[in-house]
N, C-alpha and C positions, 0 to 999 in steps of 0.2 A: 506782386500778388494782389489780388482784390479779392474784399472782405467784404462779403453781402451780410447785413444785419438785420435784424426787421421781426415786428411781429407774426403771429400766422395770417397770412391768407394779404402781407404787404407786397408778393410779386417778385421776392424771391429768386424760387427755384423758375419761374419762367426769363425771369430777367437773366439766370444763370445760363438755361437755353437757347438764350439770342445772344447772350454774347460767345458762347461756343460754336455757333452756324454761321454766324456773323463775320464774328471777327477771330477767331479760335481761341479764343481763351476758355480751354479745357477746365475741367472740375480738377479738385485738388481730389486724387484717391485714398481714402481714408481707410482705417484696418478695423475691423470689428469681429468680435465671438459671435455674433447672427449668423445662424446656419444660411446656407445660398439660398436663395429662391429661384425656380425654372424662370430659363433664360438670364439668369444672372451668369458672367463669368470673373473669375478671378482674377484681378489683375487690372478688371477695366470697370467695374461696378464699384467695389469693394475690394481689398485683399483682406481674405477670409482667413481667420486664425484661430486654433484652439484658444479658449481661455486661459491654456498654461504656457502657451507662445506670447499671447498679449501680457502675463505677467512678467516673464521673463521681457519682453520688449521694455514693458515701463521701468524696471529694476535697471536697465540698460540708459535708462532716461532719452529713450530713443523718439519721444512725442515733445511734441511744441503742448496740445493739451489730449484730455481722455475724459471722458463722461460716459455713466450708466446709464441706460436708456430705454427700458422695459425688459428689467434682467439681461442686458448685453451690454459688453463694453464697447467703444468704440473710440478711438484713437487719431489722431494726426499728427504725422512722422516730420519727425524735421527734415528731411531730405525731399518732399514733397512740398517744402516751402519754397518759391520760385516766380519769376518774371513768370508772367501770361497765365496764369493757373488763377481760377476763382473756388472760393468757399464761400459755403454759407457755417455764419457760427452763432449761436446765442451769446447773450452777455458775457458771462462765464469765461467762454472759451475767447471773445472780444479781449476781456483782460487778458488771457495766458498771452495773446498774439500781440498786446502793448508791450506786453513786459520784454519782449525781445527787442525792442525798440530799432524795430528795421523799418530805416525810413522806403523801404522799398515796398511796403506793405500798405497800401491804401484803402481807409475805409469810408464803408458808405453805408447808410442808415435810411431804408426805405422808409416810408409811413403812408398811413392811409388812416383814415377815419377807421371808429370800431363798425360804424354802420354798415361801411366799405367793406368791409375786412369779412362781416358777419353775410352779408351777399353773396360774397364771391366762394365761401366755404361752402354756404348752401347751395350757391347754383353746381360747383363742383363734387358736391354728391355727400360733404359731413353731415351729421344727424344734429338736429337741431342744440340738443342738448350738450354734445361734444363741441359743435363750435361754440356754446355758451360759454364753456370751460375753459374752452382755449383762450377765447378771449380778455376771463378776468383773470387766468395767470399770467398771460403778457402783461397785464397793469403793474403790477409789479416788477415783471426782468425785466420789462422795458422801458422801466422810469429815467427820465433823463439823468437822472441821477447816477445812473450803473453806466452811462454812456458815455463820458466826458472823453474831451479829445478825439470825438471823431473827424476823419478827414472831409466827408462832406454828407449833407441830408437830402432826400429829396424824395419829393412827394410826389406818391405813384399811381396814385388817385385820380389826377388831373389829366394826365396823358395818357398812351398807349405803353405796354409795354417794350415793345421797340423801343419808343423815346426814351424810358428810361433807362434801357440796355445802351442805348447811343450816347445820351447823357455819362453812364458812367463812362464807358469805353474812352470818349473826350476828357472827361476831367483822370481817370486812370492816364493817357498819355501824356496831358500838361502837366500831372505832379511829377510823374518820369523824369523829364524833360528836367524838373529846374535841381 
């Protein structure tokens, strides 16, 4: 399983994108109390749960980890932890997924300049102000300090995202391997 890390706007969820088209390493489907949105479906977006199925799940201790997320919970099930499947996780959930200590878990820790980061927010359509935000709360979740033990770093600034999708996808098969 690979574990995309990174501040906002480090390339991410694109990077998740080429390695699904790419190479098919599928997103991990995570469960969340967010009502659907049109054209979402069940199953393959999200698996949609009332808030008293996601309690009863956690009480089952049926998640690797779960985090609030503007009044929603949202979840990832340990049966969706698996070869070829990428997530994106913040620190937080970084630790929950060390703490299983599955050497089959490999992670990667995008970065980009804030400069970089604050560009690419704008040119992709956040408000000035909100990527301000975003910004200085990553300084904090994203100190190296909350990160130790990652399996590899790389800077997503310098190349395309391709490369960095190809980048991981290579160093995902060689840790495999040993």
């Amino acid at each position: 399983m690979i574990l995309l890390i990174g501040a906002s706007a480090s390339g991410k969820t694109e990077v998740a994108h080429v390695l699904a088209s790419k190479y098919h390493i599928h997103k991990v489907i995570t469960h969340t109390t967010r009502p659907m949105r049109i054209n979402e479906k069940n199953g393959v977006d999200y698996h949609f749960v009332t808030p008293e199925q996601m309690q009863s799940l956690i009480q089952l201790n049926f998640f690797v980890e779960t985090t609030l997320y503007n009044g929603n919970t949202y979840g990832t099930s340990k049966p969706e932890v698996s070869d070829d499947k990428v997530l994106i996780v913040d620190a937080q959930g970084f630790q929950s997924f060390m703490a299983l200590k599955n050497p089959r878990i490999v992670t990667f820790l995008l970065e980009a300049s804030e400069t970089t980061r604050l560009n690419r927010m704008l040119y992709r359509g956040d408000q000035l102000e909100d990527a301000k935000k975003r910004i200085e709360n990553d300084r904090a979740q994203f100190d190296k300090q909350h990160l130790l033990k990652m399996d590899y770093v790389i800077n997503s600034e310098a190349v395309s995202i391709e490369e960095v999708a190809d980048k991981v996808f290579h160093y995902y098969q060689k840790h495999l391997i040993r």
